[in-house]
C-alpha positions as CSV (number, residue, x, y, z in Angstrom):
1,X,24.7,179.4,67.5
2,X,22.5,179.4,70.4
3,X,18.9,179.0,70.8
4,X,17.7,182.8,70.9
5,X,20.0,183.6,67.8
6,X,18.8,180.5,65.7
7,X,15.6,181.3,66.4
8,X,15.7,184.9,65.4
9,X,17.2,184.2,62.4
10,X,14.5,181.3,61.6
11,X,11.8,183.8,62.3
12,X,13.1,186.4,59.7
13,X,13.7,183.6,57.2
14,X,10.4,182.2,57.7
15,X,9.4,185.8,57.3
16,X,11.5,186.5,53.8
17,X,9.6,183.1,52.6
18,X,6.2,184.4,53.4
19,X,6.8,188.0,51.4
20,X,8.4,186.0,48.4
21,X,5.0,183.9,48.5
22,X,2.9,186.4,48.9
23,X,5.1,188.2,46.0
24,X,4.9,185.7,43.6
25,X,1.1,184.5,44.1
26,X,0.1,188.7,43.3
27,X,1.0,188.6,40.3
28,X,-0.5,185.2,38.5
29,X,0.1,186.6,35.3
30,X,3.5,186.9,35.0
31,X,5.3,184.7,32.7
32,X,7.4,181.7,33.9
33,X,10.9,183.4,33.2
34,X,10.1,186.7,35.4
35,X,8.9,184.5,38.2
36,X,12.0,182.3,38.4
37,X,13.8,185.6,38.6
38,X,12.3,186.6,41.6
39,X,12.8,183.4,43.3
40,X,16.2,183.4,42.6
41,X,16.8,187.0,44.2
42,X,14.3,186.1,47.1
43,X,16.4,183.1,47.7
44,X,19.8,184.8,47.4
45,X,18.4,187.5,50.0
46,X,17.3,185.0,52.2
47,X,20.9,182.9,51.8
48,X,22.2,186.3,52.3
49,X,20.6,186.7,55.8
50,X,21.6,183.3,56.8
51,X,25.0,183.4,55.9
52,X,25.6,187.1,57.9
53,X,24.2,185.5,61.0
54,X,26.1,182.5,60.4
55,X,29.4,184.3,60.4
56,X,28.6,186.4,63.1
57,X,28.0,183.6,65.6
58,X,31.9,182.9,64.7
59,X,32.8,185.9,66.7
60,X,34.8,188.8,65.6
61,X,38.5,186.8,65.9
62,X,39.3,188.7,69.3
63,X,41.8,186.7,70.7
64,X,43.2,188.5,73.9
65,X,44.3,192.1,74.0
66,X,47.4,191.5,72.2
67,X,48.3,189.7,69.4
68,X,51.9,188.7,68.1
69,X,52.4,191.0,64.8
70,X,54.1,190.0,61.9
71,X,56.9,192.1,62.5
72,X,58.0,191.0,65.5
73,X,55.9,193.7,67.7
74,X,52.4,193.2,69.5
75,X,49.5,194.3,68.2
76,X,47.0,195.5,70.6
77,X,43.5,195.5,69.9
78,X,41.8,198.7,68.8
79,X,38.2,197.9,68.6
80,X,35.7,196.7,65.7
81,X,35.8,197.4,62.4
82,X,32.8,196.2,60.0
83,X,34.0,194.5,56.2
84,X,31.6,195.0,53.2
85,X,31.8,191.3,51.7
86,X,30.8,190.6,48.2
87,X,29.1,187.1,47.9
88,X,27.7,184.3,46.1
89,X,24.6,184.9,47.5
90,X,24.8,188.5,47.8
91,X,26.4,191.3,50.0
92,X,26.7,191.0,54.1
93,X,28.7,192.6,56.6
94,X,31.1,191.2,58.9
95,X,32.2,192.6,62.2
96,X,36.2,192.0,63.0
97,X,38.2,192.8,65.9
98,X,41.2,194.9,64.4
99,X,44.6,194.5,65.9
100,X,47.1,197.6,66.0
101,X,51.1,197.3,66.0
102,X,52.4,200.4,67.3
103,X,56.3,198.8,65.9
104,X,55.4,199.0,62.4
105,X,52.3,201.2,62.4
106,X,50.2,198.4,60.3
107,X,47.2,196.8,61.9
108,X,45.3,193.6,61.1
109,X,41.7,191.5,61.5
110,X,42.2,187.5,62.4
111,X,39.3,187.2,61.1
112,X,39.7,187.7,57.6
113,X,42.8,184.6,57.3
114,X,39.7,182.2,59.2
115,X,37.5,183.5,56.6
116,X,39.4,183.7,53.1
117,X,39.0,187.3,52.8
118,X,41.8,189.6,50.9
119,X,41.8,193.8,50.9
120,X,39.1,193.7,48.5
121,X,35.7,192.9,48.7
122,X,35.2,189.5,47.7
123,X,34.2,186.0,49.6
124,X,36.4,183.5,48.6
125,X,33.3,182.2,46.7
126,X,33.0,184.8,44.6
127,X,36.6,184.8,43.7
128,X,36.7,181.2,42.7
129,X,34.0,182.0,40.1
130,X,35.2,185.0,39.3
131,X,38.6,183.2,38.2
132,X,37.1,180.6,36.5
133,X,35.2,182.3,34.0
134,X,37.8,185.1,33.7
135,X,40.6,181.7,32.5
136,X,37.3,180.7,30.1
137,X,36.2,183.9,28.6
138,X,37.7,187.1,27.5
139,X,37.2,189.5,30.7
140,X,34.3,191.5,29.5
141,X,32.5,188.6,28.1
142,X,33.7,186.8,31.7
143,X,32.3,189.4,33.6
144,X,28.6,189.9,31.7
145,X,28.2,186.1,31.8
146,X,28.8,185.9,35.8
147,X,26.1,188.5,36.5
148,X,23.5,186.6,34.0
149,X,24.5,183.1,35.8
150,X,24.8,183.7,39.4
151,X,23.6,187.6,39.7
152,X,27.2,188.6,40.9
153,X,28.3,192.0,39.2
154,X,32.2,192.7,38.8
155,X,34.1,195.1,36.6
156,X,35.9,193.5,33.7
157,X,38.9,194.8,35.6
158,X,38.1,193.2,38.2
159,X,37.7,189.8,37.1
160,X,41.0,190.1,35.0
161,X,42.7,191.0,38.7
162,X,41.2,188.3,40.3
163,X,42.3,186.2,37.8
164,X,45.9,186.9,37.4
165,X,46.2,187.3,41.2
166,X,45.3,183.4,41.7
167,X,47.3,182.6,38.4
168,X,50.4,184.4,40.0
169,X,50.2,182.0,42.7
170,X,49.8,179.1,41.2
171,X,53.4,179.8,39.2
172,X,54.6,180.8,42.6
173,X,53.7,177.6,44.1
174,X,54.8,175.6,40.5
175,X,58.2,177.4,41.0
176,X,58.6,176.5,44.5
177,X,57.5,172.6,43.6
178,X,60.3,172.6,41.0
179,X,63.1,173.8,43.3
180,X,62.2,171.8,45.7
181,X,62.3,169.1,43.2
182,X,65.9,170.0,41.7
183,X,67.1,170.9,45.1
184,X,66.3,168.3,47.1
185,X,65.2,165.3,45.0
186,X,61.4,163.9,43.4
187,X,59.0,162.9,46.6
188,X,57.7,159.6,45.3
189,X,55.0,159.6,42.7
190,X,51.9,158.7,44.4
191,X,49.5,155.2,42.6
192,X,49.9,152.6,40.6
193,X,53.3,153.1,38.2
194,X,51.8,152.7,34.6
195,X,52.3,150.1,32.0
196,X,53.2,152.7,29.1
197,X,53.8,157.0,29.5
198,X,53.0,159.3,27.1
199,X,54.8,162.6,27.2
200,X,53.8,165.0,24.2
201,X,54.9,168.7,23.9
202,X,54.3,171.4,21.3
203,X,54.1,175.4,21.2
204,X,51.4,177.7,20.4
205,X,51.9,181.1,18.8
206,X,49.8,184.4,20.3
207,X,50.3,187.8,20.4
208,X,52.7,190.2,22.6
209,X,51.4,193.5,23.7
210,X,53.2,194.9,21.0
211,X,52.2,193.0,18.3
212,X,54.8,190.3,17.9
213,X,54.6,186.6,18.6
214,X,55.6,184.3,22.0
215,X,55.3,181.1,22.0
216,X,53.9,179.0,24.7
217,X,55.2,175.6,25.2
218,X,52.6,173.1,25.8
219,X,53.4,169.9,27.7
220,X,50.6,166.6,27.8
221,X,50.8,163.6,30.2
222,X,48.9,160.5,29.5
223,X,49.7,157.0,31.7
224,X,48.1,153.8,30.6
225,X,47.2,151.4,32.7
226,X,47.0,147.6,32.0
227,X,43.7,145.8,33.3
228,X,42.3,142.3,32.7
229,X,40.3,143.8,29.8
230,X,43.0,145.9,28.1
231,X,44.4,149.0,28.3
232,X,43.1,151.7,30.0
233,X,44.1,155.4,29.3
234,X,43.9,157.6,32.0
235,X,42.8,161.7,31.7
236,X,45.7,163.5,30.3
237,X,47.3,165.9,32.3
238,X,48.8,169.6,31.2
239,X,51.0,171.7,31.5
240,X,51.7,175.5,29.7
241,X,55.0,178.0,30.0
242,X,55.1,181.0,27.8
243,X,58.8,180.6,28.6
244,X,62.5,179.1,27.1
245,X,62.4,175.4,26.5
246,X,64.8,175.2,29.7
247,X,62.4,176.5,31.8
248,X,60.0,174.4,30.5
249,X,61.9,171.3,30.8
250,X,61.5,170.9,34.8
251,X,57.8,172.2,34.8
252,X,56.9,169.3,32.1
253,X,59.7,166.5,33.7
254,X,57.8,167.5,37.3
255,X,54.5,166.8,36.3
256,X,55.4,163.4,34.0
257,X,56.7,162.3,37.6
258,X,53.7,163.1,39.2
259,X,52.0,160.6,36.7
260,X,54.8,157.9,37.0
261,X,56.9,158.3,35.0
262,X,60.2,156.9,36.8
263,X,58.3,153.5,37.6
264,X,56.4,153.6,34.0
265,X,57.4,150.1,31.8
266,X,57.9,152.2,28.5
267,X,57.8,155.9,28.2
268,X,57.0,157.7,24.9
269,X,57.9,161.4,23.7
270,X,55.7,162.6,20.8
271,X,56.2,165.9,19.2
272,X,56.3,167.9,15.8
273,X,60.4,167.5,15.2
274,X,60.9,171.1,16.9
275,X,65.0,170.5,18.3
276,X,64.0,172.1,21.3
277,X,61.7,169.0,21.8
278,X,64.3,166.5,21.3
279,X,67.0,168.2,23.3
280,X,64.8,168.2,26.3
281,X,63.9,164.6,25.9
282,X,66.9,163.7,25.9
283,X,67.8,165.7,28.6
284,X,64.5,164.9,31.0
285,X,63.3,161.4,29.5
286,X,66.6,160.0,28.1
287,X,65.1,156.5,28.0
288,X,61.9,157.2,26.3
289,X,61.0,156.2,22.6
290,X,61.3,159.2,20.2
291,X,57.9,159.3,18.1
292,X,57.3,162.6,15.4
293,X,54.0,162.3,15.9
294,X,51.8,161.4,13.2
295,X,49.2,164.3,12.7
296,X,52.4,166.4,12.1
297,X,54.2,164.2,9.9
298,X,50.8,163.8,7.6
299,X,50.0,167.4,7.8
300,X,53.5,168.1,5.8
301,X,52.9,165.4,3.3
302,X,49.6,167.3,2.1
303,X,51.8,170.3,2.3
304,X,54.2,168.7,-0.2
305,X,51.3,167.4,-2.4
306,X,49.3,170.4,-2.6
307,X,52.6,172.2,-4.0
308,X,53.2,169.7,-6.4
309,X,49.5,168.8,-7.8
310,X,47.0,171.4,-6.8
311,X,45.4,171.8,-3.2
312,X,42.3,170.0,-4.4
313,X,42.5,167.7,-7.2
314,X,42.0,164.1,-7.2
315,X,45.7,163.8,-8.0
316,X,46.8,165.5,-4.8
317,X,44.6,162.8,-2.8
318,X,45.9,159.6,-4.4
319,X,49.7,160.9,-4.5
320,X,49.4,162.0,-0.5
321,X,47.2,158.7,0.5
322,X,49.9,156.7,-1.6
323,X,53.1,158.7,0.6
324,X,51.2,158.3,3.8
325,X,51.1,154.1,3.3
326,X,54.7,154.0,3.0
327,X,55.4,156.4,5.6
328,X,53.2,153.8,7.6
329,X,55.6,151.2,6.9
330,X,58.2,152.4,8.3
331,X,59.9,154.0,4.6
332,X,60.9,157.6,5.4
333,X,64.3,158.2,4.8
334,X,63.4,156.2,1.3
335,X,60.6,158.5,0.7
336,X,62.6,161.4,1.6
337,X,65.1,160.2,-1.2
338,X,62.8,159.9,-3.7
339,X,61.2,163.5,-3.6
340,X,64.9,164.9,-3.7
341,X,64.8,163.8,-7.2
342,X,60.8,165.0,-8.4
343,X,60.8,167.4,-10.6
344,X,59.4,171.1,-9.3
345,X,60.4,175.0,-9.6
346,X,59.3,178.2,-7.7
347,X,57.6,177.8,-4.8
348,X,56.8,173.9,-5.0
349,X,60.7,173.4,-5.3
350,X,61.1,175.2,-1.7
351,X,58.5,173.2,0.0
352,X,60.1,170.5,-1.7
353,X,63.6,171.1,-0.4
354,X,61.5,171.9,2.9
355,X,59.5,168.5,3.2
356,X,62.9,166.2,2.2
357,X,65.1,168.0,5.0
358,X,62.2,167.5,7.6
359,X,61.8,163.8,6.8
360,X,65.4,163.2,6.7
361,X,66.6,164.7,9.6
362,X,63.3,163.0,11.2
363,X,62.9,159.8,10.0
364,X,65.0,157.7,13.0
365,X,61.9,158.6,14.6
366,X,59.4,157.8,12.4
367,X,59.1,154.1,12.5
368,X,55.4,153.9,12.2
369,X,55.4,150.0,11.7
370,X,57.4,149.3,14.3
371,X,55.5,151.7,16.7
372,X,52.1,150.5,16.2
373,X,53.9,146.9,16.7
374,X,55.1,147.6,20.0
375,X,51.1,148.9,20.7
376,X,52.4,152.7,20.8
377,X,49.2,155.2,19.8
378,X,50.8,157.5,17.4
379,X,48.2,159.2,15.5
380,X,46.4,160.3,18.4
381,X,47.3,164.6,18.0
382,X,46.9,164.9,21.5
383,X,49.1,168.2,21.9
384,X,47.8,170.0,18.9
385,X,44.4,169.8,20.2
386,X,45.5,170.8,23.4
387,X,47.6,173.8,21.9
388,X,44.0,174.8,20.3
389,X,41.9,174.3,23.3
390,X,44.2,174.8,26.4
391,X,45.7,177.8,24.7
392,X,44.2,179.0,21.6
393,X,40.5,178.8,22.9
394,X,41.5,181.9,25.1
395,X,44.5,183.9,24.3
396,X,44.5,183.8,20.2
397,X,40.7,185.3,20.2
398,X,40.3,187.9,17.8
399,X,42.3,191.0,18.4
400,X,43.8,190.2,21.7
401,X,47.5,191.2,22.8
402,X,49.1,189.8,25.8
403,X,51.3,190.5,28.2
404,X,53.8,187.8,29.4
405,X,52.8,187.9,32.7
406,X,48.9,188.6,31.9
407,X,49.1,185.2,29.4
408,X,51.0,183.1,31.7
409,X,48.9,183.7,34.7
410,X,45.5,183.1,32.8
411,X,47.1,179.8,31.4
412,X,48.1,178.6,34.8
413,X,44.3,178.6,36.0
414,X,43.3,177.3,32.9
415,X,46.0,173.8,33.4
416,X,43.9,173.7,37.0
417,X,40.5,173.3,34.8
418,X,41.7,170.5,32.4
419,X,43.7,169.2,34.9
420,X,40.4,168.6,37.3
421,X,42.0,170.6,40.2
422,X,40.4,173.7,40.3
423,X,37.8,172.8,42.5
424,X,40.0,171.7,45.6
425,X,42.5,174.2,44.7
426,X,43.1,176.5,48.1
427,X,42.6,179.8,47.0
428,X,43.9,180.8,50.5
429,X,46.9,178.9,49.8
């Protein structure tokens, strides 16, 4: 920016700052909450003014008369056109050289790839908000609650396109990781290896466009690291398919590499007793310790109480705490012997039959004692409460249907969030 432009721009500013002043200081009486209002859309004018002249001074990406076209042509340029750009700090207008290729009749602005701009309207700023509070709210309430916050105003529409669009291209680029992956081998994980790996998975039911249910698998990543004073557990990490549990296999085995898992000392697979959880630890972690974990296993023995002694009576509460020490200790199969034989009809019968299968067929993996031994955390329900926040918090809202596409896109942006990547995430990429 050179002298005469700075200062021009400086002068206007300075000038914008004197009206505000002079704005607020007519008025006196106006209550604290107005006036904050009008310093905030005197300051987004002014940030508006200085970002214009800002990109401006870039130039209008000429480059030559000619430009190499995508299609193989040349693209010759055929004068200025000006861009309508929607941003944080308000609108501005920015003046592009446009390139034409008489081959495939399609034309072009370099301009817009240096900036971050797509065919709409939006900065790149704008779009990043836009995004996150269309993954964190239902789109309506998304798009209302970006205009109060930062003044922007979209269509509900709108922010759900925005949204999907970068969701879309986060699976695109999840995809691509995982054939690269499988098709040429794991790049090495990146850190320290940890002492111990937690892998948990789970699935979360919403609701199909027509009514009926999909399931979303749900993956959760935690490493542990050993320092002088302990353990120390690191932020989980996520990971979300509404897809089959062979799809989801790579997406989850990708992202356990990524915290160590090949170089971990002891790897850990928690889940409800789904097969579909089993099969793909086998398949993906076939050295890790099998672990039913605990919040499910405790959550069917107040199942099988409630059906035999009430949901709330006092004898429900010692029976169940009574089950749950043995189960503790390691007794299982034993306990899963002994309620073949109680005596129950009807309906407490079938959760009966139910609860003695489950714990049976489950109980090589529900050592407790010899878990909690060996320093394994296995009452922590870390995948249930990230089925209910990661998922549930925004697709199982009150009267919502979803599209497969529509719910897989939305959850892809919402992994960035929890996963702390939103914020360097490119969305030029």
């Amino acid at each position: 920016m050179d002298d005469s432009t700075g200062s021009g721009v400086l002068a206007a500013v300075g000038a914008d700052l004197a009206a505000l002043w002079e704005t607020l200081g007519s008025a006196e009486e106006r209550g604290l909450e107005t006036a904050e209002g009008v310093v905030r859309d005197g300051v987004l004018a002014i940030g508006a003014r200085l970002l214009a002249a800002s990109v401006a001074v870039r130039g209008t990406g000429k480059a030559g008369a000619h430009q190499p076209c995508p299609c193989g042509g040349m693209a010759a340029c055929a004068g200025y056109r000006p861009k309508a750009v929607q941003t944080v700090v308000g609108w501005i207008t920015v003046r592009r050289a446009y390139y034409a290729c008489p081959a495939c009749g399609h034309g072009h602005c370099p301009l817009d790839a240096v900036l971050g701009l797509h065919r709409d309207s939006l900065s790149p700023g704008v779009r990043r908000l836009a995004c996150r509070f269309g993954a964190l709210l239902p789109f309506a309430e998304a798009a209302a609650s970006l205009a109060a916050a930062t003044r922007v105003h979209l269509s509900a529409s709108t922010v759900r396109a925005v949204t999907q669009a970068v969701g879309a291209r986060c699976e695109a680029a999840v995809a691509a990781a995982i054939a690269g992956a499988w098709g040429q081998g794991l790049p090495p994980a990146p850190g320290e290896p940890p002492e111990r790996l937690y892998v948990a998975m789970d699935g979360v039911r919403i609701l199909g466009t027509d009514g009926a249910g999909r399931e979303v698998k749900v993956g959760v990543v935690v490493p542990i690291h050993q320092r002088a004073g302990g353990e120390h557990r690191q932020p989980a990490s996520y990971v979300a398919g509404l897809e089959t549990a062979a799809a989801f296999g790579p997406r989850l085995a990708l992202e356990a590499h990524r915290r160590g898992l090949e170089a971990a000392g002891m790897v850990a697979v928690l889940g409800d007793g789904a097969a579909w959880i089993w099969q793909l630890a086998e398949e993906h972690v076939p050295h890790a310790t099998q672990i039913v974990d605990w919040f499910h296993a405790s959550e069917r023995v107040w199942e099988l109480g409630r059906a035999l002694f009430g949901a709330e009576t006092e004898e429900t509460t010692t029976w169940v705490e009574t089950q749950l020490g043995r189960l503790a200790q390691g007794q299982a199969a034993i306990l899963a012997s002994e309620w073949r034989g109680l005596p129950c009809r009807g309906e407490a019968a079938v959760v009966r039959d139910e609860q003695v299968t489950y714990f049976t067929n489950q109980a090589p993996r529900m050592a407790y004692d010899r878990y909690r031994a060996a320093g394994w955390d296995i009452g922590s329900g870390m995948v249930e409460a990230a089925c209910k926040h990661l998922i549930g918090a925004r697709e199982k809202g009150p009267g919502m249907r979803w599209s497969d596409a529509g719910a897989q896109t939305v959850a892809a942006v919402r992994v960035l969030l929890f996963n702390a990547q939103w914020t360097t995430y490119n969305l030029a990429a």
